[in-house]
C-alpha positions in Angstrom: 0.0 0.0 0.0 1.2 3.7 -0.7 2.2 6.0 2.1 -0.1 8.9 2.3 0.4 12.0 4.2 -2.9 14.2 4.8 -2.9 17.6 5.9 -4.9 19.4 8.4 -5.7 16.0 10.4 -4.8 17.5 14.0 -7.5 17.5 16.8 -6.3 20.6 17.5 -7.2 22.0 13.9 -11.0 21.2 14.1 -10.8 22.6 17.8 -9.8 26.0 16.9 -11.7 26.1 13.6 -14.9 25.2 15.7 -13.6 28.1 18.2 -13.0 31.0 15.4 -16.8 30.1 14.3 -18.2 30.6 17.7 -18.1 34.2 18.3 -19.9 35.1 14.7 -22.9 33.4 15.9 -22.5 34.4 19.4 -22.0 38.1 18.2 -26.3 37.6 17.6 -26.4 37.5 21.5 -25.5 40.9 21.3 -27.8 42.7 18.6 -30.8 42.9 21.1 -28.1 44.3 24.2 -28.9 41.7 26.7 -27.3 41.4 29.7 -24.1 40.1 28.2 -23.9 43.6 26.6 -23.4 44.4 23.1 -20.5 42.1 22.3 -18.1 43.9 19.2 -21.3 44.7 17.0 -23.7 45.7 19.2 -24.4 49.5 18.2 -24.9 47.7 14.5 -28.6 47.7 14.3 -31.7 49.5 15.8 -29.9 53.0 15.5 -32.2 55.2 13.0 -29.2 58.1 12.5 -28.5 58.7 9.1 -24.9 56.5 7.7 -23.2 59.9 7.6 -23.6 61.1 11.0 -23.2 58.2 12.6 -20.9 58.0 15.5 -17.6 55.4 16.1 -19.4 52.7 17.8 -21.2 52.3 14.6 -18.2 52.1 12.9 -15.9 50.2 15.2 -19.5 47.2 14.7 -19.1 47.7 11.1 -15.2 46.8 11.3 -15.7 44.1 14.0 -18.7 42.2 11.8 -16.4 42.5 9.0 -13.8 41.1 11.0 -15.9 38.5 12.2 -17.2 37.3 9.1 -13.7 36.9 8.0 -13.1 34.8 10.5 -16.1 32.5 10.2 -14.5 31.6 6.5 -11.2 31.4 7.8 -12.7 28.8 11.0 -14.9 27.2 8.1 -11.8 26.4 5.8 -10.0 24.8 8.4 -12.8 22.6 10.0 -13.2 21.5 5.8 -9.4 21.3 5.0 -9.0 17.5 5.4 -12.1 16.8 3.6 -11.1 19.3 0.5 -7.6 16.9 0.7 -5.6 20.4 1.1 -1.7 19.4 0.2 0.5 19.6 3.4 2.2 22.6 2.1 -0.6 24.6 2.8 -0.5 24.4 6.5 2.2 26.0 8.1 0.6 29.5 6.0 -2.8 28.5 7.1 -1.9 28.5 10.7 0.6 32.0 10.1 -2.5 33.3 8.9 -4.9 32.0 11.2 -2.5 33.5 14.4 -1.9 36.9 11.9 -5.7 37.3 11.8 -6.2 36.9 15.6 -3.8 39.5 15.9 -5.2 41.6 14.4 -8.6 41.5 16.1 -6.8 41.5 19.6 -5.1 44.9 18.3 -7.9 46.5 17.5 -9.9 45.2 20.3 -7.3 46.9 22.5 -7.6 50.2 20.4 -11.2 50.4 20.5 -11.5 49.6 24.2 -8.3 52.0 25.3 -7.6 54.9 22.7 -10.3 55.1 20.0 -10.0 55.1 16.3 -10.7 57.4 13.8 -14.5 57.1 11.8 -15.6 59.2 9.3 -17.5 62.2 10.0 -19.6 65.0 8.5 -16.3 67.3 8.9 -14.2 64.8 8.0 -11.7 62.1 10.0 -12.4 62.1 13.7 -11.1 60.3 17.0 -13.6 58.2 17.9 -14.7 57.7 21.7 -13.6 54.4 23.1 -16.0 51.5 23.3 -17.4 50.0 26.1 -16.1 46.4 27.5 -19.2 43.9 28.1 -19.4 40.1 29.0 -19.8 39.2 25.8 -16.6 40.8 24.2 -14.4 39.2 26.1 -16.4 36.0 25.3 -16.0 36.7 21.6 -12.3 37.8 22.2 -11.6 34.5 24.6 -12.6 32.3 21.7 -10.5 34.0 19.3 -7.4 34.5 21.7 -7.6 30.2 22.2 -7.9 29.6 18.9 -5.2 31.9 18.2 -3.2 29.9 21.0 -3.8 26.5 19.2 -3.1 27.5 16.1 0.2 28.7 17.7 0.6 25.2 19.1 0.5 23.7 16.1 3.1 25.6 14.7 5.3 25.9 17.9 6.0 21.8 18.2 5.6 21.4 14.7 2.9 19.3 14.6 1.8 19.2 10.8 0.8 16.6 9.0 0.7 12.9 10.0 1.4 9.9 8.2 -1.4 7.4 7.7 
């Protein structure tokens, strides 16, 4: 019989796939502001102001749900890898990218919550105010952050692919 490697077969691949698609559809806890809060995308919905006069929590949602929905495909591709037969030399990238995008979402996470960014404005660029912290942002962002940490993992001890 022939020797086959196959990529992506790592439990710890399908654990922090399933954990970057968790906070997408957790963030719908968070459109009616229960008592979780808002999560990232809370001031999304149910605001009647006009797009252009719209303040930097509306923004900072727009960024996060984009963010978000980035990392839904990202969390989908790696729970289908082994089934789409993905060669091995796809993985140490995937996983680079994987911890990249995490990254990126814990940096602006910190930005929002500490300094602000700027939004657009009627008068141009602005400073946005700083965004509240709930319950259910640090949910979202404890979801990414252990994905993040066993994608990190993987790549630390080397643990690609497996022979079988």
């Amino acid at each position: 019989m022939e020797d086959r490697t196959i990529a992506f077969t790592h439990p710890l691949v399908r654990w922090a796939g399933a954990l970057l698609v968790a906070p997408f559809f957790l963030q719908l806890l968070g459109l009616g502001n229960t008592l979780l809060g808002g999560g990232l995308c809370g001031e999304l919905f149910g605001n009647d102001t006009p797009l252009g006069l719209q303040g930097a929590g509306f923004w900072y949602a727009v960024l996060f749900m984009m963010l978000l929905g980035f990392q839904l495909m990202y969390g989908g591709f790696l729970l289908l890898a082994r089934l789409l037969e993905m060669p091995t030399s796809m993985e140490r990238g995937t996983y680079k990218g994987g911890v990249w995008l995490v990254g990126l979402i814990t940096l602006l996470f910190v930005l929002t919550r500490t300094t602000g960014l700027p939004y657009p404005s009627p008068q141009g660029l602005a400073l946005g105010d700083t965004a509240p912290v709930d319950v259910l942002s640090l949910i979202l962002m404890g979801c990414s952050w252990v994905a993040g940490f066993l994608l990190w993992q993987l790549l630390r001890h080397g643990e690609l692919s497996k022979t079988r």
